[in-house]
Backbone as CSV, one residue per row, in Angstrom:
resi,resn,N_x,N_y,N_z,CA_x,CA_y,CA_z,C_x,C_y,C_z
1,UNK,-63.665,-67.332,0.492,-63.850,-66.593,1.746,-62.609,-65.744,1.993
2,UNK,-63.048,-64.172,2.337,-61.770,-63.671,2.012,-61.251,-63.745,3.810
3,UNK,-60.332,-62.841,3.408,-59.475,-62.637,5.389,-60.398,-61.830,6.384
4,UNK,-60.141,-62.075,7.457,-61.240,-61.214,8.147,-60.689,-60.205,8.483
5,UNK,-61.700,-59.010,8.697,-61.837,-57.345,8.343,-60.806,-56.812,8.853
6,UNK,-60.423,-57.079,10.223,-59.256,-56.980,11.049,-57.830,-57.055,9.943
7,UNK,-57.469,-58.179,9.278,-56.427,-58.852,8.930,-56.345,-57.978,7.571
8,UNK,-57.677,-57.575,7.064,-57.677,-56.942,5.518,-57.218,-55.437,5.594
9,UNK,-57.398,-54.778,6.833,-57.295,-53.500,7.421,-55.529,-53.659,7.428
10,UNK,-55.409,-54.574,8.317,-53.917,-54.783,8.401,-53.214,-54.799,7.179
11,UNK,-53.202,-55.476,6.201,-52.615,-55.790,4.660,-52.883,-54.382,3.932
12,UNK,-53.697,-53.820,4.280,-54.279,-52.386,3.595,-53.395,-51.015,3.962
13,UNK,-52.309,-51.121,5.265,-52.023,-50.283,6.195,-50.357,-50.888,5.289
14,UNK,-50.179,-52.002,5.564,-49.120,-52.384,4.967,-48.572,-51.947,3.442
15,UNK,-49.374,-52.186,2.718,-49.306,-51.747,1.335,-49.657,-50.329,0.880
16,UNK,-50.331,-49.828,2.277,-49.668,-48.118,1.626,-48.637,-47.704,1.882
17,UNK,-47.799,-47.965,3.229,-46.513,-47.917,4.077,-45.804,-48.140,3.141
18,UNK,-45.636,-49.105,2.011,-44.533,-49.553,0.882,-45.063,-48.230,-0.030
19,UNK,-46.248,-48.296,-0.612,-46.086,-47.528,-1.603,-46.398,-46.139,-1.427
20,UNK,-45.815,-45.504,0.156,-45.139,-44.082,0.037,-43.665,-44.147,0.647
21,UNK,-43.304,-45.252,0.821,-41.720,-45.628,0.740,-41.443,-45.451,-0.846
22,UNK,-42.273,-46.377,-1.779,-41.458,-46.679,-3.182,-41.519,-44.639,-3.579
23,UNK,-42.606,-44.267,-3.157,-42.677,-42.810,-3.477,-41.523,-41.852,-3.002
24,UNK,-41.562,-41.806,-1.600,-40.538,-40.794,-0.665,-39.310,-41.272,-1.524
25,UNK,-38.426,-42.561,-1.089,-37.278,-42.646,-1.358,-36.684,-42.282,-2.330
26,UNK,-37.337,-42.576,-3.973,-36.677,-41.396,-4.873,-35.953,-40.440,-5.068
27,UNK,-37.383,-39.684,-4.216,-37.036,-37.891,-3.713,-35.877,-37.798,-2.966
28,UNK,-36.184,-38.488,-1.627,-34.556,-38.385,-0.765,-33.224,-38.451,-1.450
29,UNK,-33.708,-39.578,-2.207,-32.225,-39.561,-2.866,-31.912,-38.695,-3.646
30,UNK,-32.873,-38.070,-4.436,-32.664,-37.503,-5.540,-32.079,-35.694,-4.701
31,UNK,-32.922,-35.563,-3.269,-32.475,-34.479,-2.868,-31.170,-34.600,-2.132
32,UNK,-30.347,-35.821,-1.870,-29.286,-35.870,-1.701,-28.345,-36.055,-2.236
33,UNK,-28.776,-36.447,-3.553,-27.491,-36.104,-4.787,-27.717,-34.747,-5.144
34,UNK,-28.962,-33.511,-5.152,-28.922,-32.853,-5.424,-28.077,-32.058,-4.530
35,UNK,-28.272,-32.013,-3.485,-27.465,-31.163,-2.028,-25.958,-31.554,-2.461
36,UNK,-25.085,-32.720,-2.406,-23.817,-33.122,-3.094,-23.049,-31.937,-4.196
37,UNK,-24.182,-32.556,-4.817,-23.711,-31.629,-6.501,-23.391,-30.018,-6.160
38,UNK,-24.558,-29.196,-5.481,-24.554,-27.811,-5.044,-23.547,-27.764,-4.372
39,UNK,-23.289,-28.873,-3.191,-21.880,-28.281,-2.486,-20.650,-28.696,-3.127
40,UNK,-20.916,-29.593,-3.928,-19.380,-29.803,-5.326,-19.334,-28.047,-5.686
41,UNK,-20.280,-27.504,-6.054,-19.760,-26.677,-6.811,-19.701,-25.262,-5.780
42,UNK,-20.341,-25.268,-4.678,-19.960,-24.244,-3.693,-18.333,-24.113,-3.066
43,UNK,-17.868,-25.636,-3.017,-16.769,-25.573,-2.395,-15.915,-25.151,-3.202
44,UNK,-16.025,-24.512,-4.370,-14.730,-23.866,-5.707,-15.226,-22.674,-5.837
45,UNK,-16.273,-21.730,-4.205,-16.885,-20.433,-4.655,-15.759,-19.815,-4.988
46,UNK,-14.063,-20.233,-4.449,-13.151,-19.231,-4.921,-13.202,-18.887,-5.975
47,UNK,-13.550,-19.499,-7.235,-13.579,-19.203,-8.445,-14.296,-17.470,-8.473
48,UNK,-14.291,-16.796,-7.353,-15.380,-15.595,-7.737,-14.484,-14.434,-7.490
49,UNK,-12.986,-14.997,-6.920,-12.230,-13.978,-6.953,-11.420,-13.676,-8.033
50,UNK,-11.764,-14.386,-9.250,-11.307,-13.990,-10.495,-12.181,-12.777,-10.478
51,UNK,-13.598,-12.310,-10.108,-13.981,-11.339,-10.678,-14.661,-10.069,-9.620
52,UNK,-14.191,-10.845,-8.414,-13.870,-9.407,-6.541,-12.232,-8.956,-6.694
53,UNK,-12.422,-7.916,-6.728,-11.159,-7.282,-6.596,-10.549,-7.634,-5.129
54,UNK,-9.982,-8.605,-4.645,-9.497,-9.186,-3.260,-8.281,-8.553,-2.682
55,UNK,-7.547,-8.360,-3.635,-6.273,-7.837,-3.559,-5.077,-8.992,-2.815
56,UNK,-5.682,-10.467,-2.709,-5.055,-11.227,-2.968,-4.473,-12.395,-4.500
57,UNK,-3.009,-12.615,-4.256,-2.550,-13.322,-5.376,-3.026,-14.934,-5.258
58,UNK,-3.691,-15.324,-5.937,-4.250,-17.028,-6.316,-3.119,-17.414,-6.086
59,UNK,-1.957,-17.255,-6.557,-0.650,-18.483,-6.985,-0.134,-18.476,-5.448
60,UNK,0.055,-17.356,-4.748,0.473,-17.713,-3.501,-0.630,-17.467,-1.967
61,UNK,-1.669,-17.276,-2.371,-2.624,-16.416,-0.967,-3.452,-18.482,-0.486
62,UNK,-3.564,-18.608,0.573,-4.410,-19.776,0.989,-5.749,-19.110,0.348
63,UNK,-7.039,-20.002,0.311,-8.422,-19.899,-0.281,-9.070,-19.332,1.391
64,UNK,-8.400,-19.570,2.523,-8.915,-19.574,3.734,-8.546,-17.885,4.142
65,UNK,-7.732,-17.686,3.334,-7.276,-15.744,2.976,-8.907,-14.848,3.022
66,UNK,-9.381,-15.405,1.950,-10.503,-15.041,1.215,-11.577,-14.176,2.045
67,UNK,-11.648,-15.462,3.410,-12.747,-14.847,4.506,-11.847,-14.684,5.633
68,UNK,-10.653,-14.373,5.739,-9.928,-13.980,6.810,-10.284,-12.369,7.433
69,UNK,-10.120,-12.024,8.638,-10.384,-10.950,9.424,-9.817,-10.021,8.808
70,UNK,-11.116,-9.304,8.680,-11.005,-7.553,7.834,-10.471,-7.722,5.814
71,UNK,-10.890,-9.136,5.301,-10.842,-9.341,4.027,-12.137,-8.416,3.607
72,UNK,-12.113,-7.691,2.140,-13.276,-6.879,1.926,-14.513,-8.158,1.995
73,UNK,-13.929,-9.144,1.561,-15.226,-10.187,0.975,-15.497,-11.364,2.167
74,UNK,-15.111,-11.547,3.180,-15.534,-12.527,3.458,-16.777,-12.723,4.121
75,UNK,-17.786,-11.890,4.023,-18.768,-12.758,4.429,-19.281,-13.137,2.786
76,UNK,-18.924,-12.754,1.326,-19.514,-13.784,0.411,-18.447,-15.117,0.689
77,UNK,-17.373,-15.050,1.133,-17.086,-16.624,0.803,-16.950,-17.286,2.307
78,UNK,-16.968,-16.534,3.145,-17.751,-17.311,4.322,-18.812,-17.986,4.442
79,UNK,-19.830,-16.806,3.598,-21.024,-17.633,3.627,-21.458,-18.988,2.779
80,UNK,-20.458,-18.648,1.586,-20.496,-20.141,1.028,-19.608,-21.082,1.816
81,UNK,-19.225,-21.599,2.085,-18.450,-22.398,3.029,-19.519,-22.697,3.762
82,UNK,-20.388,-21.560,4.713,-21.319,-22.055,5.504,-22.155,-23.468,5.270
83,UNK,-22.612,-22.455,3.448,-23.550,-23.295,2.819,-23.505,-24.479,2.518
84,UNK,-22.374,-24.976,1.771,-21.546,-25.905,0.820,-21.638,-26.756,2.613
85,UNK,-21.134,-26.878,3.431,-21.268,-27.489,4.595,-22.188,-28.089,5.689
86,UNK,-23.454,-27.186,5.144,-24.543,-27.667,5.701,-25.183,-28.534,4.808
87,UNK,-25.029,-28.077,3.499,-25.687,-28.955,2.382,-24.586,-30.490,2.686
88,UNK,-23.535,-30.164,2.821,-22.963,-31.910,2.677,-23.538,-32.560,3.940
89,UNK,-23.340,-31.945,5.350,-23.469,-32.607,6.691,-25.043,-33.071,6.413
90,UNK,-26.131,-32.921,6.066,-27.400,-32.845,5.495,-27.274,-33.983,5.132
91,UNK,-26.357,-34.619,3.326,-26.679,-34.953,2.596,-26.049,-36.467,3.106
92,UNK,-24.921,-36.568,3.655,-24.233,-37.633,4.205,-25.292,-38.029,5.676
93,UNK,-25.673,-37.322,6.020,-26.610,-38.072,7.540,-27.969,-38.548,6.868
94,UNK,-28.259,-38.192,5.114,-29.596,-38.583,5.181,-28.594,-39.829,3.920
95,UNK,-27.227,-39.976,3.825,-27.423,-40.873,2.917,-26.880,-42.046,3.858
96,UNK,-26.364,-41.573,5.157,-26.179,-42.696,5.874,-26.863,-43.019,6.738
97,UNK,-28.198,-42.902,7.054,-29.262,-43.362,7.477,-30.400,-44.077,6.174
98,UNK,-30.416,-43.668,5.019,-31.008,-44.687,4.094,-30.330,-45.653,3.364
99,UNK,-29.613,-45.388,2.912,-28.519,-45.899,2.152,-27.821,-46.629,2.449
100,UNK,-26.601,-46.838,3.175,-25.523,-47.149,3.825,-26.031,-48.829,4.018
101,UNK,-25.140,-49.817,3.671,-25.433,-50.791,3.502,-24.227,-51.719,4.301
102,UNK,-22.436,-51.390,4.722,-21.914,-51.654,5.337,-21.029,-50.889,5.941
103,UNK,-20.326,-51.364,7.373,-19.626,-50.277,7.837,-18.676,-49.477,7.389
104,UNK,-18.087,-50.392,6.400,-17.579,-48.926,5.497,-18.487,-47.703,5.123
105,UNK,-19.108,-48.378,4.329,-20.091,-47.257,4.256,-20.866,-46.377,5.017
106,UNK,-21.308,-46.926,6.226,-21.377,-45.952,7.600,-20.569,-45.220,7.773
107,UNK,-19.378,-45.832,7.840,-18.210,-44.905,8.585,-18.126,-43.763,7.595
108,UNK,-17.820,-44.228,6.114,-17.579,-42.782,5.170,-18.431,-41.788,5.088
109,UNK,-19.648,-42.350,5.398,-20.545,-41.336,5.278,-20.657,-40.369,6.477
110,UNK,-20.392,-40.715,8.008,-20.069,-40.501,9.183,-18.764,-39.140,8.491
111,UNK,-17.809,-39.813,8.420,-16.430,-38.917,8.055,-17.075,-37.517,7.411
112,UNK,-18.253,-38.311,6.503,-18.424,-36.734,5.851,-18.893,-35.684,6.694
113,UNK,-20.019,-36.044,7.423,-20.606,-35.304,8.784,-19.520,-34.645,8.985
114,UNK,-18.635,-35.262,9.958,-17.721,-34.912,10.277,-17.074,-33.993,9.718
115,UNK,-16.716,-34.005,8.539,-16.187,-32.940,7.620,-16.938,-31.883,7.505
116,UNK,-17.929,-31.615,7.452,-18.862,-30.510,7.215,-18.888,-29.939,8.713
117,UNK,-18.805,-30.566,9.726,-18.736,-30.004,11.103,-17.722,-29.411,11.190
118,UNK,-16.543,-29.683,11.016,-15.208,-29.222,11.217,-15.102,-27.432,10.051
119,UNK,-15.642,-27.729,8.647,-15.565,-26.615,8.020,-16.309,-25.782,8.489
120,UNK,-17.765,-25.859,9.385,-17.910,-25.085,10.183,-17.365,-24.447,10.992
121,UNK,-16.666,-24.912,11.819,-15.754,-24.699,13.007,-14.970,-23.818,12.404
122,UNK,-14.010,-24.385,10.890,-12.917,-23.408,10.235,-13.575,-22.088,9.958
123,UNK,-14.387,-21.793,9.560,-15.209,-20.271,9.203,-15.105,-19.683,10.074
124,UNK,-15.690,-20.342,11.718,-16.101,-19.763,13.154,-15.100,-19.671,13.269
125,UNK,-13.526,-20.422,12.973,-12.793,-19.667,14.039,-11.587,-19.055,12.713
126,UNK,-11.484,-17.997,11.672,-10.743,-17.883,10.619,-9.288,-17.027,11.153
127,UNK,-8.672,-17.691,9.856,-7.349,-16.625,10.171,-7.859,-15.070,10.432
128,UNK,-7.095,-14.527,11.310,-6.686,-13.040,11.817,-6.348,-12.067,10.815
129,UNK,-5.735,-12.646,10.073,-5.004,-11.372,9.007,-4.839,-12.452,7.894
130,UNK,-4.286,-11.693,6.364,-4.529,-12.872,5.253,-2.449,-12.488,4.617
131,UNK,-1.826,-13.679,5.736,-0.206,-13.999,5.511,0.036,-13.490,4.072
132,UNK,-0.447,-13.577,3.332,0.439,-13.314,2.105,0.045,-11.682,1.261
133,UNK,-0.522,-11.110,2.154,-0.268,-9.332,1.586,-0.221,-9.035,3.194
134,UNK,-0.121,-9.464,4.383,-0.313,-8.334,5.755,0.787,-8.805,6.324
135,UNK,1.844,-7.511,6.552,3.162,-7.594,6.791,3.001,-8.085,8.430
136,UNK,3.867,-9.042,8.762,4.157,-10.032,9.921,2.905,-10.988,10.582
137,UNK,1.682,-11.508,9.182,1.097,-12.188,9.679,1.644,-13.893,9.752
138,UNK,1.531,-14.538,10.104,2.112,-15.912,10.015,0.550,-16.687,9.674
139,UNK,1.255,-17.206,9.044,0.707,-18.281,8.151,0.009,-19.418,9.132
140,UNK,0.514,-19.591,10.331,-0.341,-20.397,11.288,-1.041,-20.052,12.470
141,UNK,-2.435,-20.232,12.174,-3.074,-19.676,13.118,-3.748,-20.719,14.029
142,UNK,-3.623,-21.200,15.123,-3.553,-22.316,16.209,-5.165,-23.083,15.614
143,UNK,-5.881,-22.183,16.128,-7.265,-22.828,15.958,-7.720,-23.116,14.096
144,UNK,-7.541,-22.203,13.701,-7.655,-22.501,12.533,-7.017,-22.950,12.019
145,UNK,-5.988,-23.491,12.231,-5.060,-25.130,11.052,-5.451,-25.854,11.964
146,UNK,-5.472,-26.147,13.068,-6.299,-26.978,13.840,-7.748,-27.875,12.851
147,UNK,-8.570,-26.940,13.004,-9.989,-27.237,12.279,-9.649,-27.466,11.001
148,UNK,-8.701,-27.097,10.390,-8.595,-27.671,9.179,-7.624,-28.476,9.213
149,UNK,-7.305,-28.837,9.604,-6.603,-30.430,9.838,-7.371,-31.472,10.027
150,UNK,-8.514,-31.153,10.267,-9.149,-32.310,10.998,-10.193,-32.303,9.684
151,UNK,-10.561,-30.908,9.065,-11.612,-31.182,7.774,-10.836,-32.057,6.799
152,UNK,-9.846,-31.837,6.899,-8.904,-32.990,6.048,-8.501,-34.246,6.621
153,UNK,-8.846,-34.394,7.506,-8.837,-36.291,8.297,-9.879,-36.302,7.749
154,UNK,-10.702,-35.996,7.836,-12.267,-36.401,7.450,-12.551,-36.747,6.349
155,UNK,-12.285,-35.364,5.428,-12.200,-35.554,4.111,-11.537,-37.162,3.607
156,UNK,-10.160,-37.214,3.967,-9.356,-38.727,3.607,-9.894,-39.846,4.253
157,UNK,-10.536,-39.609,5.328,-11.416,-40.951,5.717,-12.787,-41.036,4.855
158,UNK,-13.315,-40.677,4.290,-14.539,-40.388,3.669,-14.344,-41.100,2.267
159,UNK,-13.202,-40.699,2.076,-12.780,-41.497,0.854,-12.246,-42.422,0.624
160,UNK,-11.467,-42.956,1.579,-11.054,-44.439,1.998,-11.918,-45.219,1.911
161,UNK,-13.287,-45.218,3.150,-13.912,-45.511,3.517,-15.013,-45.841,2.489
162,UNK,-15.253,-44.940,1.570,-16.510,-45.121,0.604,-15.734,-45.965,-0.305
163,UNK,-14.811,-45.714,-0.807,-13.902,-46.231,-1.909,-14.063,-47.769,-1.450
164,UNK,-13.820,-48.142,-0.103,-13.585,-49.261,-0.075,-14.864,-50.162,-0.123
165,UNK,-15.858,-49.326,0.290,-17.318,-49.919,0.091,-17.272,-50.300,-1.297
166,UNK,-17.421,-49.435,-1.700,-17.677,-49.288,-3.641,-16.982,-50.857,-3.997
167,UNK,-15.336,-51.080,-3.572,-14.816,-52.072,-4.137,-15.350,-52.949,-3.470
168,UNK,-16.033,-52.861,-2.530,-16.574,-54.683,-1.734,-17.708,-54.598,-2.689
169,UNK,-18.254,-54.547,-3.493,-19.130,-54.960,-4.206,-20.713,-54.127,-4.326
170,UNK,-20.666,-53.096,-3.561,-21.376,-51.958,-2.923,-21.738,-51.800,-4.717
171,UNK,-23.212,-52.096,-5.164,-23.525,-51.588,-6.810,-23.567,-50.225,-6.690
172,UNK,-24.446,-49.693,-6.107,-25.307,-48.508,-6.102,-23.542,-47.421,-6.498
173,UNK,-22.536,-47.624,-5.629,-21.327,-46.912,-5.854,-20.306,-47.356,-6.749
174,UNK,-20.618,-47.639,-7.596,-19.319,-48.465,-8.200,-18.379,-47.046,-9.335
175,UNK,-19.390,-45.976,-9.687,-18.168,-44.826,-10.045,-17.749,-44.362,-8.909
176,UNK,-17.645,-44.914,-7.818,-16.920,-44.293,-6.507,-15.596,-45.127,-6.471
177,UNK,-16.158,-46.816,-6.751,-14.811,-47.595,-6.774,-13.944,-47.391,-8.007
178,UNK,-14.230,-46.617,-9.106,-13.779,-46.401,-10.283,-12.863,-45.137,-10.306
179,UNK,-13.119,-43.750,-9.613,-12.863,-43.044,-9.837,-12.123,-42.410,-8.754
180,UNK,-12.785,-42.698,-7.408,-12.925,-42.416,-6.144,-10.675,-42.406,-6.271
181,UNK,-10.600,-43.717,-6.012,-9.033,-43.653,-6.293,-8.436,-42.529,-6.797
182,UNK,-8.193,-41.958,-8.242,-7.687,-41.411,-8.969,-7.468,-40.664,-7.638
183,UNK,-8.790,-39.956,-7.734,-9.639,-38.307,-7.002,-8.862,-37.732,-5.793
184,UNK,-8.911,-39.217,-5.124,-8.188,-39.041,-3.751,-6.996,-39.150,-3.986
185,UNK,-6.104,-39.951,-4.686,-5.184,-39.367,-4.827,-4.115,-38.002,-5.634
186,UNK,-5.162,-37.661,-6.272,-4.291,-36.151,-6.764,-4.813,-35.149,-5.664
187,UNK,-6.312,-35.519,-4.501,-6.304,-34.713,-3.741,-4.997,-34.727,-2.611
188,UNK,-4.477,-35.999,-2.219,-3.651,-35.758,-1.388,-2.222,-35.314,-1.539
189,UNK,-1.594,-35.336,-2.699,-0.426,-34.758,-3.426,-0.959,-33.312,-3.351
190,UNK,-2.304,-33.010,-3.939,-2.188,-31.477,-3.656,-2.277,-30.980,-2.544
191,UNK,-3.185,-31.459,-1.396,-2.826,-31.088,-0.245,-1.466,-30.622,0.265
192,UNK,-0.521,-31.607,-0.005,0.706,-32.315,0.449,1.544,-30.647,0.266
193,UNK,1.195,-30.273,-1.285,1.756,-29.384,-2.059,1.465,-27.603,-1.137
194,UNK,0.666,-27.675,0.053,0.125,-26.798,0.052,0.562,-26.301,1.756
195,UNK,1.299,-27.040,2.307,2.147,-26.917,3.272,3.014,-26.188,3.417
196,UNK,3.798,-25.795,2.658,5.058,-25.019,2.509,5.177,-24.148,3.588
197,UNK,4.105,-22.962,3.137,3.920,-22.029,3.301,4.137,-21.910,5.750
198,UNK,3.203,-22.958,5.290,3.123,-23.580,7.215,4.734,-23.808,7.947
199,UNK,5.564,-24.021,6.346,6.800,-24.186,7.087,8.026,-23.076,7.118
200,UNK,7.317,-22.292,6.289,8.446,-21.234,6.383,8.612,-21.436,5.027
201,UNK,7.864,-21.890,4.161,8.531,-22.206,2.456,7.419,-21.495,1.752
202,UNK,7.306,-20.074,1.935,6.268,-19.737,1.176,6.163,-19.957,-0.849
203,UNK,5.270,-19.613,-1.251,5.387,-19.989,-2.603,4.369,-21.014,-3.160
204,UNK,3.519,-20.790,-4.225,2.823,-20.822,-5.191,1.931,-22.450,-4.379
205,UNK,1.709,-21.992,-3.243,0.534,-23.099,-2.580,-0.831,-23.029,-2.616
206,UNK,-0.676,-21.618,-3.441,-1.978,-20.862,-3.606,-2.376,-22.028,-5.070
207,UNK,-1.851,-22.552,-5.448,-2.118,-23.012,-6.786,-2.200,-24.275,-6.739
208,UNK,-1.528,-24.719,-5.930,-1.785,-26.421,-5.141,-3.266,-26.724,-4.285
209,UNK,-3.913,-25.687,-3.577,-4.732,-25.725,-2.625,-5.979,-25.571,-3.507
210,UNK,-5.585,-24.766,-4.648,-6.943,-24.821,-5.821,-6.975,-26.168,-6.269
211,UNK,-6.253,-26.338,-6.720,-5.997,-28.171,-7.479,-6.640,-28.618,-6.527
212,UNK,-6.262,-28.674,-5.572,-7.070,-29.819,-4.414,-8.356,-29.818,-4.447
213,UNK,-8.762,-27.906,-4.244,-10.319,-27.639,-4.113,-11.621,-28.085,-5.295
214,UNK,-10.896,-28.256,-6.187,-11.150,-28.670,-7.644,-11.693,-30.262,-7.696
215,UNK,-10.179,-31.008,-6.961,-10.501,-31.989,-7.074,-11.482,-32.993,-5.772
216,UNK,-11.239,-32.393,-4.560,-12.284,-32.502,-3.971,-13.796,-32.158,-4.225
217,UNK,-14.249,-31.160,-5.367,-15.443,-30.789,-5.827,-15.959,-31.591,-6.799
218,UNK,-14.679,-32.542,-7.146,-15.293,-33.068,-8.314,-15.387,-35.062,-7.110
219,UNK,-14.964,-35.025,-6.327,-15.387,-36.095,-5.429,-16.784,-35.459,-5.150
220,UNK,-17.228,-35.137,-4.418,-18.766,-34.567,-4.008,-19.694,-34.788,-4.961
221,UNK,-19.018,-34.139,-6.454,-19.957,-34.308,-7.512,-19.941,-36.062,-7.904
222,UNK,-19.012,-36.745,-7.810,-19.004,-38.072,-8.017,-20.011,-38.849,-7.049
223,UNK,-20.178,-38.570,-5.999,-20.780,-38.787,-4.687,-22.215,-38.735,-4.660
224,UNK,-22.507,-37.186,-5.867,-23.857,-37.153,-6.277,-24.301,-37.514,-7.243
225,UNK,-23.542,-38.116,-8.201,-24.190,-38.631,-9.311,-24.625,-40.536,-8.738
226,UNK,-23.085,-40.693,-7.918,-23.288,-42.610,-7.502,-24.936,-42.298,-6.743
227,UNK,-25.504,-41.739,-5.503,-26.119,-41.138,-4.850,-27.498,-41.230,-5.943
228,UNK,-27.720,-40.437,-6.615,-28.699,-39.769,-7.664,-29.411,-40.778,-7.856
229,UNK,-28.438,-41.732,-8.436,-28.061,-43.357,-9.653,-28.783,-44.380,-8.784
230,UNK,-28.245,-44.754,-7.474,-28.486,-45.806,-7.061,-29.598,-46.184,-6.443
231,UNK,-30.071,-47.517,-6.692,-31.284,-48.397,-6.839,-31.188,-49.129,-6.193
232,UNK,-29.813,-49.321,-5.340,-29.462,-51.045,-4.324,-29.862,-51.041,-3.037
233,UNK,-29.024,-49.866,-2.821,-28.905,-49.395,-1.069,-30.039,-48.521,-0.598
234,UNK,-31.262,-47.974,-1.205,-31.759,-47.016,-0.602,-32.773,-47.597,-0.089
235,UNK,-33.397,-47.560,0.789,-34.481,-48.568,2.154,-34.637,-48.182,3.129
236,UNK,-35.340,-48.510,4.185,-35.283,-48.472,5.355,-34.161,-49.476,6.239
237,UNK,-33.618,-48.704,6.972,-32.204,-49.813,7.177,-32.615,-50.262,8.684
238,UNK,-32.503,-51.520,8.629,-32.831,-52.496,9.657,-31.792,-53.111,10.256
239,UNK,-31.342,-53.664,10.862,-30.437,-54.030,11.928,-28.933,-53.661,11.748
240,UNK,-28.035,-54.478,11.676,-26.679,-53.922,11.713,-26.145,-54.170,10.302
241,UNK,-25.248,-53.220,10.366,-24.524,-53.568,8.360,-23.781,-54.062,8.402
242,UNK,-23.641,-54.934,7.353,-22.238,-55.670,6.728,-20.945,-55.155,7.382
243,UNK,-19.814,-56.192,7.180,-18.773,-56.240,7.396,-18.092,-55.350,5.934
């Protein structure tokens, strides 16, 4: 005697609910390692002034030169920035609403939001003039090292934060706990390297701030392959996460 019609309806409603979960989730993920990867490689659009005549020098000009007020080019590398930023803020709110398994991992993924909000902000509000060819521009512009100060809290919390997931035992990330280290730290030496200029020490920060951009692109891309990969964390997330 089977279940009654009511109860069979019910079990019937249930077991499609799973199997367009086992379906959807794939995709999500797969479109949020894909979004990652695109903005890994958007955030190094500088690479395009090897071939725009900018009339800025790489070894000493900031990358934030590029789309500065009255640059010939910046709405192409404004607009990537745009892009590369919406694709991460996207990819971190849909991987920390499926994914995310403890508060580390909330939080890093949070940081990233965060980060992609703030590089917004840096575009909206850009340097005035580009310091290293426009005679008496200064190198600090209130609102804009502002906003990028803070895309770089973000950035270093993002990576703390995931890193440390990864090492609590987090599977789905474990080339995050592997690599994540290195990454972040040659990003923050290059950062470090890229100050000078803010202090009155102009000189070849233009070449430090690439290193960084490089190696932050290749975090994102790490981000999308752990992302792509993982089989542990992706679900519907139900009550509160891990410690």
């Amino acid at each position: 005697m089977g279940p009654p019609a009511g109860e069979s309806t019910s079990y019937d409603a249930v077991d499609a609910r799973v199997q367009e979960a086992d379906t959807a989730l794939p995709a999500a993920r797969a479109a949020a390692g894909v979004a990652l990867a695109v903005a890994g490689v958007l955030y190094n659009s500088w690479v395009l002034e090897v071939f725009l005549p900018t009339g800025l020098d790489p070894r000493h000009a900031y990358v934030s030169e590029l789309y500065a007020m009255g640059q010939p080019f910046r709405r192409v590398f404004g607009t990537a920035e745009v892009i590369c930023a919406v694709l991460l803020g996207w990819a971190a709110w849909r991987s920390r609403s499926l994914a995310a398994t403890s508060r580390a991992e909330v939080g890093g993924w949070w940081a990233l939001v965060g980060f992609a909000v703030w590089s917004l902000a840096d575009v909206a509000v850009p340097m005035e003039c580009a310091p290293s060819v426009a005679e008496g521009c200064r190198a600090v512009h209130p609102l804009h090292t502002v906003t990028s100060a803070l895309v770089h809290f973000c950035l270093f919390a993002s990576m703390a934060l995931l890193v440390t997931a990864a090492r609590k035992g987090r599977q789905g990330l474990g080339p995050v706990g592997r690599w994540g280290p290195w990454l972040s730290g040659g990003a923050l030496v290059s950062a470090l390297g890229t100050v000078g200029a803010l202090l009155g020490l102009a000189g070849w920060h233009g070449v430090a701030q690439r290193v960084h951009l490089l190696l932050v692109g290749l975090w994102f891309l790490l981000l999308a392959g752990a992302v792509g990969r993982d089989r542990h964390g992706w679900g519907p997330r139900t009550g509160t996460p891990s410690g």
